[in-house]
N, CA, C and O atoms as a GROMACS GRO file, in nm:
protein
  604
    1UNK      N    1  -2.448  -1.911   1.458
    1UNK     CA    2  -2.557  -1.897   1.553
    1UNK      C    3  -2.646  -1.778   1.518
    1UNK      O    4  -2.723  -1.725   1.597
    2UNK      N    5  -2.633  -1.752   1.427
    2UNK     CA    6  -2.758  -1.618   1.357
    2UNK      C    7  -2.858  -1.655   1.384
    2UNK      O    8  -2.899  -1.768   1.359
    3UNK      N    9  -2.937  -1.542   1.459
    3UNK     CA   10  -3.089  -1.556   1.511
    3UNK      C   11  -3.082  -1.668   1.612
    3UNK      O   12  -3.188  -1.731   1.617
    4UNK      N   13  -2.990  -1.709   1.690
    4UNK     CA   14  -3.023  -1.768   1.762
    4UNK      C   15  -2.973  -1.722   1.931
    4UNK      O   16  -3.022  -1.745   2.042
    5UNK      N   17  -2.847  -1.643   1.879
    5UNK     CA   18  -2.808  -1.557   2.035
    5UNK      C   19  -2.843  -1.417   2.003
    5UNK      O   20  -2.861  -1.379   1.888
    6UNK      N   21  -2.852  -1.341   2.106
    6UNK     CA   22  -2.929  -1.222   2.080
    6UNK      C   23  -2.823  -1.109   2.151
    6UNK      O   24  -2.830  -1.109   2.274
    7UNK      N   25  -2.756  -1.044   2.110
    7UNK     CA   26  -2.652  -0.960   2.224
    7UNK      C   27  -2.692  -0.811   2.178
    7UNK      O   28  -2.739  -0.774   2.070
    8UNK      N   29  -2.655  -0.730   2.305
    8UNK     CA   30  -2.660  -0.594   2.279
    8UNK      C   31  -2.545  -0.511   2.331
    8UNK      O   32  -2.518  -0.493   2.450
    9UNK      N   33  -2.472  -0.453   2.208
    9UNK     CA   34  -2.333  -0.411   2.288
    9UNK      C   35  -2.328  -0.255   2.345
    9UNK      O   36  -2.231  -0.209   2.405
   10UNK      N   37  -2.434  -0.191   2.319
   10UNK     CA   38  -2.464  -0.029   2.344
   10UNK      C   39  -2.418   0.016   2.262
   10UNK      O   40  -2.399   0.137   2.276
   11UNK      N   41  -2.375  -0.043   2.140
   11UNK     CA   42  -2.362   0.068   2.044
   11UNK      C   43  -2.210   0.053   1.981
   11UNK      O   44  -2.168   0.099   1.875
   12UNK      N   45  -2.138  -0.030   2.083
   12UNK     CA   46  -2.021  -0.031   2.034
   12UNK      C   47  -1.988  -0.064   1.907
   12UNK      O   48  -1.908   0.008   1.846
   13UNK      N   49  -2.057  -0.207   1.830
   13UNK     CA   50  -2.023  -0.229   1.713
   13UNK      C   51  -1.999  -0.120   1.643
   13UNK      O   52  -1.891  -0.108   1.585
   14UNK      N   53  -2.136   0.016   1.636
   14UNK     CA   54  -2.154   0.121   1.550
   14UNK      C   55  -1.999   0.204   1.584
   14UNK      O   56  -1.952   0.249   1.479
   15UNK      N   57  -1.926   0.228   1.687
   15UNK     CA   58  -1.827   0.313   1.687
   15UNK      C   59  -1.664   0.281   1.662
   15UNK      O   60  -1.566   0.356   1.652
   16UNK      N   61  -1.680   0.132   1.659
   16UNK     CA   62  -1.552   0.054   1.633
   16UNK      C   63  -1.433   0.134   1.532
   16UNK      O   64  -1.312   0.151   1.544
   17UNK      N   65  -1.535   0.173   1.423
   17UNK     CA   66  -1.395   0.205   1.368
   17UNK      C   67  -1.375   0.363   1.412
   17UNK      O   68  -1.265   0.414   1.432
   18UNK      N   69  -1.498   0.428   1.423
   18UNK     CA   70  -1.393   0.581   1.482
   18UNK      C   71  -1.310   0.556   1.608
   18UNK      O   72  -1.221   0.638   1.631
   19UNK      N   73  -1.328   0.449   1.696
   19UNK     CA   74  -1.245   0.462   1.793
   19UNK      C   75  -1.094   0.360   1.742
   19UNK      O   76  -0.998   0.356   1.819
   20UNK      N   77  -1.092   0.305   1.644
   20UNK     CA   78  -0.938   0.269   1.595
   20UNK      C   79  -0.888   0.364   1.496
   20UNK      O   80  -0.773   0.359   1.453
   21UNK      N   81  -0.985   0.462   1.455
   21UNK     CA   82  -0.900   0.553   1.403
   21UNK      C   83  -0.874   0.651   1.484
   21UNK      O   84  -0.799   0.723   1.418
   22UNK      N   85  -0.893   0.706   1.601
   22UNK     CA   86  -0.846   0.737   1.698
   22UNK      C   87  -0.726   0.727   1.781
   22UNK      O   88  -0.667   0.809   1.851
   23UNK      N   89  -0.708   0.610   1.754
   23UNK     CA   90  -0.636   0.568   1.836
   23UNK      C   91  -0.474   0.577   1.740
   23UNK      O   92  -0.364   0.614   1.780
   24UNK      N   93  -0.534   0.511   1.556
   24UNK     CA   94  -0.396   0.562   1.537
   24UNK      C   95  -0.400   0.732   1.496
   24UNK      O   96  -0.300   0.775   1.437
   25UNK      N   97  -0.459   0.782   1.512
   25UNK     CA   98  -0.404   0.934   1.495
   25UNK      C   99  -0.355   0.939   1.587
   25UNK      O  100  -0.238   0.902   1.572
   26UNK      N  101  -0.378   0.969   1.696
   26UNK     CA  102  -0.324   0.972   1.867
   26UNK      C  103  -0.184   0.914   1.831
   26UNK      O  104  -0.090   0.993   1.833
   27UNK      N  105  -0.161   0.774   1.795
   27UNK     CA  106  -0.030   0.708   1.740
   27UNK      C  107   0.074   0.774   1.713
   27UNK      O  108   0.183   0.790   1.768
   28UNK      N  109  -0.011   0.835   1.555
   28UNK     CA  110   0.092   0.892   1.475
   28UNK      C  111   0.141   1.030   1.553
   28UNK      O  112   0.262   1.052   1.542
   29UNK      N  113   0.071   1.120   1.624
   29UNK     CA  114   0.077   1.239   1.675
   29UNK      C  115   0.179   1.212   1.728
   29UNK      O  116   0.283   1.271   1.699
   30UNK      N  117   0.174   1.111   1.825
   30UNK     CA  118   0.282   1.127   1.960
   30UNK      C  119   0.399   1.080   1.872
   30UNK      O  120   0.492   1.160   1.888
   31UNK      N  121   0.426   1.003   1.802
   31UNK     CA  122   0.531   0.963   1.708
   31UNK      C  123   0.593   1.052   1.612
   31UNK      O  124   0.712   1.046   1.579
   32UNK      N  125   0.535   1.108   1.584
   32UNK     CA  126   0.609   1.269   1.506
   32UNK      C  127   0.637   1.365   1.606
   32UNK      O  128   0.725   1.447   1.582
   33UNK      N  129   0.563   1.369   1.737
   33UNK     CA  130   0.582   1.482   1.812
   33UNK      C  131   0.735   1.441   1.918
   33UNK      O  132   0.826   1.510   1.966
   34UNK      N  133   0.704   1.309   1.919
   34UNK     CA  134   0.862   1.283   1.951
   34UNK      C  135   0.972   1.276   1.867
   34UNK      O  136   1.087   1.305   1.902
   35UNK      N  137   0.930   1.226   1.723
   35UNK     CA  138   1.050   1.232   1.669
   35UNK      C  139   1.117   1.346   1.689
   35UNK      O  140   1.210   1.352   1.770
   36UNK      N  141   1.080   1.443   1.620
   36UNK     CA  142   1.074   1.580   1.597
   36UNK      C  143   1.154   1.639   1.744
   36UNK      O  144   1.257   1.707   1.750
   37UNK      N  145   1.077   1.592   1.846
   37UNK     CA  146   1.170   1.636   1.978
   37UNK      C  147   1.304   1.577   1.962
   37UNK      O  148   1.400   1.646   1.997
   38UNK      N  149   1.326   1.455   1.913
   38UNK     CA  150   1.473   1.384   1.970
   38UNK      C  151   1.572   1.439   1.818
   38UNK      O  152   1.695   1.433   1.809
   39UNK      N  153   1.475   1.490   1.712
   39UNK     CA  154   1.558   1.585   1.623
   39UNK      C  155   1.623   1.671   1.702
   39UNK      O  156   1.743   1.650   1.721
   40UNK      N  157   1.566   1.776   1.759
   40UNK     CA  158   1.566   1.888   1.743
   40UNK      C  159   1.705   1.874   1.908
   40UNK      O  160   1.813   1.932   1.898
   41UNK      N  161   1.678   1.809   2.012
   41UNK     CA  162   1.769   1.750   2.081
   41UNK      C  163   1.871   1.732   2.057
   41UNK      O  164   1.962   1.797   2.109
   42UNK      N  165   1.890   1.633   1.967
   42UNK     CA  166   2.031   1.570   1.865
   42UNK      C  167   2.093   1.708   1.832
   42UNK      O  168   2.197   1.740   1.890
   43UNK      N  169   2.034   1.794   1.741
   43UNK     CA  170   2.091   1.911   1.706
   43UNK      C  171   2.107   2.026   1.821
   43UNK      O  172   2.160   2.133   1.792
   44UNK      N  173   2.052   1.997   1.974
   44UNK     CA  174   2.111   2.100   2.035
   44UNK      C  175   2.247   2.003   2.053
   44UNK      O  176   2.357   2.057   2.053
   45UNK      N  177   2.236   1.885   2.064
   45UNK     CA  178   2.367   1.839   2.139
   45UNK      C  179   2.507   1.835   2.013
   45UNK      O  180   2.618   1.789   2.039
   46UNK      N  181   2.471   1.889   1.891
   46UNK     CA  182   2.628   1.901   1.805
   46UNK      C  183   2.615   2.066   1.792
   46UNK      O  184   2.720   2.128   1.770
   47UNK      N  185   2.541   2.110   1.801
   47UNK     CA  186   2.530   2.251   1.809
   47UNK      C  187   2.619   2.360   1.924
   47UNK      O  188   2.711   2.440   1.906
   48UNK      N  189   2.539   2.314   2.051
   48UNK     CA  190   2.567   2.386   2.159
   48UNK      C  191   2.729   2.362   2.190
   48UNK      O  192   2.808   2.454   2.212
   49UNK      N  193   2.761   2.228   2.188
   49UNK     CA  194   2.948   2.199   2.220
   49UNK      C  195   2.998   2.276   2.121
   49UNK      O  196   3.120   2.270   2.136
   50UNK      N  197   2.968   2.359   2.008
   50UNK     CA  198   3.056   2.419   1.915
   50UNK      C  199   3.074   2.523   1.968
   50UNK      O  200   3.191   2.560   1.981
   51UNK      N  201   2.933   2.629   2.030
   51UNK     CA  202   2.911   2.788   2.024
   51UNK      C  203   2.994   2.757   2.166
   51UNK      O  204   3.101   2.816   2.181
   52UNK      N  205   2.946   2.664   2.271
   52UNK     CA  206   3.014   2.714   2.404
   52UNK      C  207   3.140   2.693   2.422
   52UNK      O  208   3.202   2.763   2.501
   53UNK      N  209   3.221   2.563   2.331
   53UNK     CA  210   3.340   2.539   2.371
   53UNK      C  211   3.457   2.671   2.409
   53UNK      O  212   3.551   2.676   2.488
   54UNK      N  213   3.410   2.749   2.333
   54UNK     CA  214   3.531   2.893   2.305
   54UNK      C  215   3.489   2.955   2.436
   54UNK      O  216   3.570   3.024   2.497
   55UNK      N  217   3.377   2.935   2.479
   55UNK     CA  218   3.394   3.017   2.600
   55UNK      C  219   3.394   2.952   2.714
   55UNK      O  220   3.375   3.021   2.815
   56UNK      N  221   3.414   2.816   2.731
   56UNK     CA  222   3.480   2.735   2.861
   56UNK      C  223   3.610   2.764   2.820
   56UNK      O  224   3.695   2.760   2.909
   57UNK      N  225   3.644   2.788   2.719
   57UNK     CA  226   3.816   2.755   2.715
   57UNK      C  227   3.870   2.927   2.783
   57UNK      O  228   3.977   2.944   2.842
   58UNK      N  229   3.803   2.998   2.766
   58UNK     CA  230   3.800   3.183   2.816
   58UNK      C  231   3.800   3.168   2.967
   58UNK      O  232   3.882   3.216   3.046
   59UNK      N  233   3.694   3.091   2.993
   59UNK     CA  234   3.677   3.107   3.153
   59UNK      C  235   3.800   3.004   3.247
   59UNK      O  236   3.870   3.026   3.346
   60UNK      N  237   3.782   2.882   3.155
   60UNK     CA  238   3.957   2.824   3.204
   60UNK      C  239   4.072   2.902   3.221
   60UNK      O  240   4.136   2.881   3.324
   61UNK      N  241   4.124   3.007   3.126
   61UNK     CA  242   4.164   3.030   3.102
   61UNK      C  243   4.230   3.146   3.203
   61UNK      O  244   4.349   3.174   3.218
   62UNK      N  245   4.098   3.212   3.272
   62UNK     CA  246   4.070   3.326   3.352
   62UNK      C  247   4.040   3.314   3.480
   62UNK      O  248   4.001   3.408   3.550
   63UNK      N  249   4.065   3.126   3.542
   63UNK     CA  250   4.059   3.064   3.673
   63UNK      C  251   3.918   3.003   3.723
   63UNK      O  252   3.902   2.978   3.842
   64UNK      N  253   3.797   2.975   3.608
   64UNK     CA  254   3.705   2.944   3.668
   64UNK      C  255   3.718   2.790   3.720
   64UNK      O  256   3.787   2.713   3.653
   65UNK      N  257   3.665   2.752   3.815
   65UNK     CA  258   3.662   2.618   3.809
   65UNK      C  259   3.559   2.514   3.722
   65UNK      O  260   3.450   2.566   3.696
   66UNK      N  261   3.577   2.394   3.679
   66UNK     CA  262   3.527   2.305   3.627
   66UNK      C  263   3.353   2.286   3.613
   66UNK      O  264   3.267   2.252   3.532
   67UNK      N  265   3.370   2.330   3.744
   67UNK     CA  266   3.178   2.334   3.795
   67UNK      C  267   3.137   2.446   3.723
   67UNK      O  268   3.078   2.458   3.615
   68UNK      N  269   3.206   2.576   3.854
   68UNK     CA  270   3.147   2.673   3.734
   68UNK      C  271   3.101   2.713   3.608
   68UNK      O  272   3.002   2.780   3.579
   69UNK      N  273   3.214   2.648   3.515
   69UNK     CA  274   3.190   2.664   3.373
   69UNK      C  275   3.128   2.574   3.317
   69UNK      O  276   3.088   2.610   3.206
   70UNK      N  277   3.095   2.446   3.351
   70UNK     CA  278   2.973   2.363   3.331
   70UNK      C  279   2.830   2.407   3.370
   70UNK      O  280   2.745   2.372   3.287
   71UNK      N  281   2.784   2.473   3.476
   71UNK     CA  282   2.696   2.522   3.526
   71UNK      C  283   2.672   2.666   3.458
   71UNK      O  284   2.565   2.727   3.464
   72UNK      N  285   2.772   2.704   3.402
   72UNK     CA  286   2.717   2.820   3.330
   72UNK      C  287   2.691   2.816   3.161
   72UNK      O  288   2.650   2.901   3.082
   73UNK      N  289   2.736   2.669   3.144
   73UNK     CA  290   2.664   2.668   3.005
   73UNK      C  291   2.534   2.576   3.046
   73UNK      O  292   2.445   2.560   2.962
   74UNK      N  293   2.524   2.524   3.155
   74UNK     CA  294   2.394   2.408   3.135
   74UNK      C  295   2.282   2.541   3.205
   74UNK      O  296   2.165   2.521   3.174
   75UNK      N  297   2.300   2.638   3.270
   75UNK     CA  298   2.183   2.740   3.316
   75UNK      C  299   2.105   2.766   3.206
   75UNK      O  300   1.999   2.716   3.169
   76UNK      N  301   2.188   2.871   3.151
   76UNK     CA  302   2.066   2.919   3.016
   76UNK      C  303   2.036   2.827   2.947
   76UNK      O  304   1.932   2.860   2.892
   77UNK      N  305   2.074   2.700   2.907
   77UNK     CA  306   1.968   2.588   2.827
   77UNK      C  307   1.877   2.489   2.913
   77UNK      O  308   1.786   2.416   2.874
   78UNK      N  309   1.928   2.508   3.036
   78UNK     CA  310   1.814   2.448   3.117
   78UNK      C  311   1.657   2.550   3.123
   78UNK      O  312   1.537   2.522   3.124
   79UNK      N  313   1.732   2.673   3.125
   79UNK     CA  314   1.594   2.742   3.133
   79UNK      C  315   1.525   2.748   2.994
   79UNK      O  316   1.422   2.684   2.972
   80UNK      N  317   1.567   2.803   2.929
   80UNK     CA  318   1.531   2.765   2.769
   80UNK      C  319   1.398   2.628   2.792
   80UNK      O  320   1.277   2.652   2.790
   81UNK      N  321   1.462   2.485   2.814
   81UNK     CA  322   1.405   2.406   2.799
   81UNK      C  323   1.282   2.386   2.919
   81UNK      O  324   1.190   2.305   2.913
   82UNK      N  325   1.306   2.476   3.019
   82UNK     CA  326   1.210   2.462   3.090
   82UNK      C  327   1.077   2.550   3.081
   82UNK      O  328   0.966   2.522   3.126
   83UNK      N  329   1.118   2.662   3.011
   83UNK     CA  330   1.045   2.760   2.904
   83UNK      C  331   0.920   2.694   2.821
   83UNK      O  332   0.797   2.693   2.830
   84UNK      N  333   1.043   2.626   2.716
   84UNK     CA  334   0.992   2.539   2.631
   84UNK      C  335   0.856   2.457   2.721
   84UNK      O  336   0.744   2.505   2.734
   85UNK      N  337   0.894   2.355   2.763
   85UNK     CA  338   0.821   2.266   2.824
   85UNK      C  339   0.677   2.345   2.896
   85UNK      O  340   0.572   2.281   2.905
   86UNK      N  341   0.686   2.479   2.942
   86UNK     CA  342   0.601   2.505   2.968
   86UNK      C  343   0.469   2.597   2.882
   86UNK      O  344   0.356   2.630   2.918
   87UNK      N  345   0.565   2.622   2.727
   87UNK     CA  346   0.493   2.702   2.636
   87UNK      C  347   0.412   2.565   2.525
   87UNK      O  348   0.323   2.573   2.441
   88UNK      N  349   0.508   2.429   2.586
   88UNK     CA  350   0.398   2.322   2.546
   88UNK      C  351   0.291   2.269   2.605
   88UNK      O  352   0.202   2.194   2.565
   89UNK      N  353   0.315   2.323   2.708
   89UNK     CA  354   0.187   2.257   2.790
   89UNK      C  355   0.085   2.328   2.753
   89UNK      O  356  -0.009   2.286   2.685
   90UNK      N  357   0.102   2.462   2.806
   90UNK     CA  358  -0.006   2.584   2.759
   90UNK      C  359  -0.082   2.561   2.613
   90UNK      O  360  -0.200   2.592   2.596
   91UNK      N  361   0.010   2.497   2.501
   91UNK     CA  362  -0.053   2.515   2.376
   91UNK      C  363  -0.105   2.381   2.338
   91UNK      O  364  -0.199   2.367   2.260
   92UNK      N  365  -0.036   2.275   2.399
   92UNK     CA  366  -0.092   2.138   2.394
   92UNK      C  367  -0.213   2.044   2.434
   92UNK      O  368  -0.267   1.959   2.364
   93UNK      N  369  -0.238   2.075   2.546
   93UNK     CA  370  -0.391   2.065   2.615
   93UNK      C  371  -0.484   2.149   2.543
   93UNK      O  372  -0.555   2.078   2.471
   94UNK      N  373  -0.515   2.290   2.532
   94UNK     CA  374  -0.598   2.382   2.404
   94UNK      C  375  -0.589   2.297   2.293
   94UNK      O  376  -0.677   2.213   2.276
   95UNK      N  377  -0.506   2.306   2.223
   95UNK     CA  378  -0.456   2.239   2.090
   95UNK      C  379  -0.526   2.086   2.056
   95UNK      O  380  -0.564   2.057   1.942
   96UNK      N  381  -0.534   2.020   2.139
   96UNK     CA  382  -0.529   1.855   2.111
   96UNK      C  383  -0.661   1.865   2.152
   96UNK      O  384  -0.729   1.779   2.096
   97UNK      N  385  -0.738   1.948   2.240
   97UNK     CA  386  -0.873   1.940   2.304
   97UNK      C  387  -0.981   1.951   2.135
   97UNK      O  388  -1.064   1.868   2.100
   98UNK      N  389  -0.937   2.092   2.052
   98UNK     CA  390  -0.916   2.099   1.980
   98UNK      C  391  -0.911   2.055   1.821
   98UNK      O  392  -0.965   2.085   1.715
   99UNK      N  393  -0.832   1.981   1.862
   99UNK     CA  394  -0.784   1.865   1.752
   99UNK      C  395  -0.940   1.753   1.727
   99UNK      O  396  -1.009   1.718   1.631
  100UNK      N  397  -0.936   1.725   1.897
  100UNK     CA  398  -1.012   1.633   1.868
  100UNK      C  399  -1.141   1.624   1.861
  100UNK      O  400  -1.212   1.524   1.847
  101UNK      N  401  -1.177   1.768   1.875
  101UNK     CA  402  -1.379   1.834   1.830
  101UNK      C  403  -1.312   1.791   1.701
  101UNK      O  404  -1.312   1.670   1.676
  102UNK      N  405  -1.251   1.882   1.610
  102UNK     CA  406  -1.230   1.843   1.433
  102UNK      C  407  -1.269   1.729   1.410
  102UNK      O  408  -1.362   1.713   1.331
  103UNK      N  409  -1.208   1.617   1.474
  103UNK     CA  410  -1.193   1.497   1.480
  103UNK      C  411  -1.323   1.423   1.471
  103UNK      O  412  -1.368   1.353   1.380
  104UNK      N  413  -1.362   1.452   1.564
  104UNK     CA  414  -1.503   1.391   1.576
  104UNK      C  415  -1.621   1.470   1.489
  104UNK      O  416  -1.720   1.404   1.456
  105UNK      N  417  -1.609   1.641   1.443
  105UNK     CA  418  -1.690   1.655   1.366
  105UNK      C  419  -1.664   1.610   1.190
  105UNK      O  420  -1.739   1.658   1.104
  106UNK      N  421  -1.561   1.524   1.158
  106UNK     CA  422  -1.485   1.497   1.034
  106UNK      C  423  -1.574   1.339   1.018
  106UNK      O  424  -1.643   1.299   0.925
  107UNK      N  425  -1.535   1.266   1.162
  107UNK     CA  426  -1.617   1.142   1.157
  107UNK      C  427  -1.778   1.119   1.181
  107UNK      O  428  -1.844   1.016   1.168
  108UNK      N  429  -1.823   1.269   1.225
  108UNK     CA  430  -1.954   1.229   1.246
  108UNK      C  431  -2.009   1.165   1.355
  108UNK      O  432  -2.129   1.142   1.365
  109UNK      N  433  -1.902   1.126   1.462
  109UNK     CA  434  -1.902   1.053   1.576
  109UNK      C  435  -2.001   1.133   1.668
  109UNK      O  436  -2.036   1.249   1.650
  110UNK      N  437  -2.033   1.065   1.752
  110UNK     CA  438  -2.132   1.135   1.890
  110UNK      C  439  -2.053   1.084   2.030
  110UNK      O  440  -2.105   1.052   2.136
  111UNK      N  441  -1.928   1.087   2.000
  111UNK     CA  442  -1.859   1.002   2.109
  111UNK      C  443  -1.786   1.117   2.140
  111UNK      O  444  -1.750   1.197   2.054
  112UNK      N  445  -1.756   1.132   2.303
  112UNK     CA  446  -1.689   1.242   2.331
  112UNK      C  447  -1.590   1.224   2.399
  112UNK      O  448  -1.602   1.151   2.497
  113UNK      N  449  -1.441   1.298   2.363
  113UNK     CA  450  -1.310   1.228   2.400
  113UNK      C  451  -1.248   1.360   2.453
  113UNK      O  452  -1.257   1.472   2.404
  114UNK      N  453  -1.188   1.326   2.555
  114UNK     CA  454  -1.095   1.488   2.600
  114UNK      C  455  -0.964   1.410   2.645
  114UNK      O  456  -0.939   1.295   2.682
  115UNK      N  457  -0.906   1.506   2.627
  115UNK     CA  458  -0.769   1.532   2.660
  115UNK      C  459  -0.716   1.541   2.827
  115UNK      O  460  -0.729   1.619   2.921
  116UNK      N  461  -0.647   1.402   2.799
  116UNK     CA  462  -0.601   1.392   2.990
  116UNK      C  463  -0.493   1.522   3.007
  116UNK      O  464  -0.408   1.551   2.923
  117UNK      N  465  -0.513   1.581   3.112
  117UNK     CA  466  -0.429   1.704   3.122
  117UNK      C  467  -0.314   1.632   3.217
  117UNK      O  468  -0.194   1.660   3.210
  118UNK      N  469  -0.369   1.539   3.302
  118UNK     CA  470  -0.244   1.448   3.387
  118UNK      C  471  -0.158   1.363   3.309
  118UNK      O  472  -0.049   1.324   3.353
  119UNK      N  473  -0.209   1.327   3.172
  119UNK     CA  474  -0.142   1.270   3.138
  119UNK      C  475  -0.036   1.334   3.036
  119UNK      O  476   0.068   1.273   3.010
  120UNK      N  477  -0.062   1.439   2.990
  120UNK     CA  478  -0.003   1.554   2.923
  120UNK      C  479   0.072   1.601   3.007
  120UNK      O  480   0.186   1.570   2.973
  121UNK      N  481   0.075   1.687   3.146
  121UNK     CA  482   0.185   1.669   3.220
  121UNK      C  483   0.284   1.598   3.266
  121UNK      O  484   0.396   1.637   3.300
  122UNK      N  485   0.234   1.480   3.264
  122UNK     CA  486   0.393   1.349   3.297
  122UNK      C  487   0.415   1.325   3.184
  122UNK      O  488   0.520   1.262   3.194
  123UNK      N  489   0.385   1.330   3.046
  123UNK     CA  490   0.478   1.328   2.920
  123UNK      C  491   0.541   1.458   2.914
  123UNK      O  492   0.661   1.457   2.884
  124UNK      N  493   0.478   1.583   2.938
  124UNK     CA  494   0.582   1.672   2.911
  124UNK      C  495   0.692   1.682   2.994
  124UNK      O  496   0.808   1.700   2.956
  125UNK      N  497   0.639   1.666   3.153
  125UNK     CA  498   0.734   1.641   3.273
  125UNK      C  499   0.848   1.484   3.261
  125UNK      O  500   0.959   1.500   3.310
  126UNK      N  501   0.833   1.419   3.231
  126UNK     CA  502   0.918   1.294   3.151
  126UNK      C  503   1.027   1.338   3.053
  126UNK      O  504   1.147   1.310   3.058
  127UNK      N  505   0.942   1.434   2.936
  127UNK     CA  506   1.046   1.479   2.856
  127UNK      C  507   1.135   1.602   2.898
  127UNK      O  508   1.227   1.633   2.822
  128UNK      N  509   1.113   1.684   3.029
  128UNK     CA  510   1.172   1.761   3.064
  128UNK      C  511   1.275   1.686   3.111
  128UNK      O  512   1.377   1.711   3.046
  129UNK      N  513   1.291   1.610   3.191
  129UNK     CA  514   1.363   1.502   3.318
  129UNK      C  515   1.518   1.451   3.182
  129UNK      O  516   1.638   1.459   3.205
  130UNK      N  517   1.472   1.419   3.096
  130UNK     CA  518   1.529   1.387   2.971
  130UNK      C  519   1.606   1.496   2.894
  130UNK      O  520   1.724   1.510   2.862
  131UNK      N  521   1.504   1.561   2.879
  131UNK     CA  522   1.613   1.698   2.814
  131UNK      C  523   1.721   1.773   2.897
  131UNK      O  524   1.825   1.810   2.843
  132UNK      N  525   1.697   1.793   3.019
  132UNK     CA  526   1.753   1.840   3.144
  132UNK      C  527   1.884   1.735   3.184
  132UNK      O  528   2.002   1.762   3.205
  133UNK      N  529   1.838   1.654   3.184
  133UNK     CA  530   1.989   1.513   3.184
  133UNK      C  531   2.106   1.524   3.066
  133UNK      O  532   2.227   1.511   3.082
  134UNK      N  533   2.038   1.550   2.952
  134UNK     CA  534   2.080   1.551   2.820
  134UNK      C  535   2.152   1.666   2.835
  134UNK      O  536   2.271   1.663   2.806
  135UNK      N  537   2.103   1.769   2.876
  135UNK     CA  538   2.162   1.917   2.888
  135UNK      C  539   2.277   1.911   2.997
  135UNK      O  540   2.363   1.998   2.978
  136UNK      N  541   2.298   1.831   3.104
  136UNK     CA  542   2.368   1.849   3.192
  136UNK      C  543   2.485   1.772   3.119
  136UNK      O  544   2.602   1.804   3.098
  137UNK      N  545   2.413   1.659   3.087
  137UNK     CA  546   2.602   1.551   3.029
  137UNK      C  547   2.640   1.630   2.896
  137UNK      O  548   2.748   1.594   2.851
  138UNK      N  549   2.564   1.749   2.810
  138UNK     CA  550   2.670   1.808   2.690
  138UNK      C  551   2.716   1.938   2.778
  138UNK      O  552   2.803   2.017   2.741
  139UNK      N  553   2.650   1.946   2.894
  139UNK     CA  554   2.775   2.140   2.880
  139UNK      C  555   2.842   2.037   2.982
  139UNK      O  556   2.949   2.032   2.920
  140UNK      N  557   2.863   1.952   3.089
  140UNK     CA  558   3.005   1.881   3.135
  140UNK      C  559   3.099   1.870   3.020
  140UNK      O  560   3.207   1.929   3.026
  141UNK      N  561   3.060   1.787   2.896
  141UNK     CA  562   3.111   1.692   2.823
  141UNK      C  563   3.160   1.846   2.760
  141UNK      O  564   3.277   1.845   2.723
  142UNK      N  565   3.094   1.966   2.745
  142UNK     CA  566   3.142   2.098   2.661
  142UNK      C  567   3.259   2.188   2.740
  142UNK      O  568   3.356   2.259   2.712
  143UNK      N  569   3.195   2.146   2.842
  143UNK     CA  570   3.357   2.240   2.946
  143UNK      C  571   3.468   2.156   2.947
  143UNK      O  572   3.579   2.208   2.946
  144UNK      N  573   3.450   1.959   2.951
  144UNK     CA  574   3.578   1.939   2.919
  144UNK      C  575   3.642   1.952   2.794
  144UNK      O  576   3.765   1.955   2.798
  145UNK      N  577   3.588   1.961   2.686
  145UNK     CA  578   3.647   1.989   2.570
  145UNK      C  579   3.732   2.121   2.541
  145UNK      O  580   3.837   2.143   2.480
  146UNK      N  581   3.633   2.206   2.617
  146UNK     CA  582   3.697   2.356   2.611
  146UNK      C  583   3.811   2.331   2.669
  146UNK      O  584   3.919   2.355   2.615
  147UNK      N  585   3.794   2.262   2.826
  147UNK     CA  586   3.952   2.286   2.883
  147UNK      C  587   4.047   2.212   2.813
  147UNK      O  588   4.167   2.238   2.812
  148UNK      N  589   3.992   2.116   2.752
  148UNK     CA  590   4.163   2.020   2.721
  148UNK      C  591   4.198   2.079   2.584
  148UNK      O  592   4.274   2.013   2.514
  149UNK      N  593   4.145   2.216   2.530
  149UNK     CA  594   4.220   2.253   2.400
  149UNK      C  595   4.320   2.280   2.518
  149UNK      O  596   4.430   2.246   2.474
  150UNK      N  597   4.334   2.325   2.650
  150UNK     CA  598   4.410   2.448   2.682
  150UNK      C  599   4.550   2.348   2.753
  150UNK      O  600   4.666   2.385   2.775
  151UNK      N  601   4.500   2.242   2.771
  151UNK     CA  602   4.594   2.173   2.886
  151UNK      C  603   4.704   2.058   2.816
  151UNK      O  604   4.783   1.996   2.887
   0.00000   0.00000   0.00000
């Protein structure tokens, strides 16, 4: 039908491909930025049961109860991670706002894209909810180990 329908899309044809390359950078970002999290996770969870076991087995040892000594290895890595989570937010919203001026001055684009800050909070708040769960079932799973060297 050349020259015979006439359409006007505002422009979109012209931006098609910066906005699919957009989309997989965005892709790849969040896909390394999680891997990288569920690395670094994995290795608190064979890590941390090594350093704390010796000292649930101390506090067993010295009458704490079960809770207690679960709750005192999941405190300091809960805060840690809640630390964390909040020294990503701070640098992640700047950062990606950031990212994506480069972005658009690399493509030449006139299209202007920002960074959902709501949506950056319920992924980081999501991955807190996750790490925090994760943290609670290894120092349980680390205080029972400690106690049953003893029992």
């Amino acid at each position: 039908l050349g020259g015979t329908v006439t359409y006007y899309d505002q422009g979109y044809s012209n931006i098609v491909e910066s906005l699919d390359g957009y989309t997989r950078v965005s892709r790849t970002v969040l896909c390394v930025g999680l891997a990288l999290w569920a690395v670094i996770l994995a290795a608190y969870c064979v890590l941390l049961p090594m350093q704390e076991s010796k000292i649930a087995l101390r506090m067993w040892t010295l009458g704490a109860k079960r809770r207690d000594i679960a709750g005192q290895i999941w405190t300091p890595s809960a805060l840690m991670a809640a630390a964390g989570t909040v020294i990503a937010l701070a640098v992640s919203i700047p950062g990606m706002s950031w990212a994506t001026d480069k972005i658009q001055a690399l493509t030449g684009s006139d299209l202007t894209l920002t960074v959902s800050t709501g949506q950056t909070v319920a992924l980081c708040a999501g991955a807190l909810a996750i790490a925090l769960a994760v943290i609670a079932l290894v120092s349980v799973s680390t205080a029972q180990r400690g106690i049953r060297r003893i029992e």
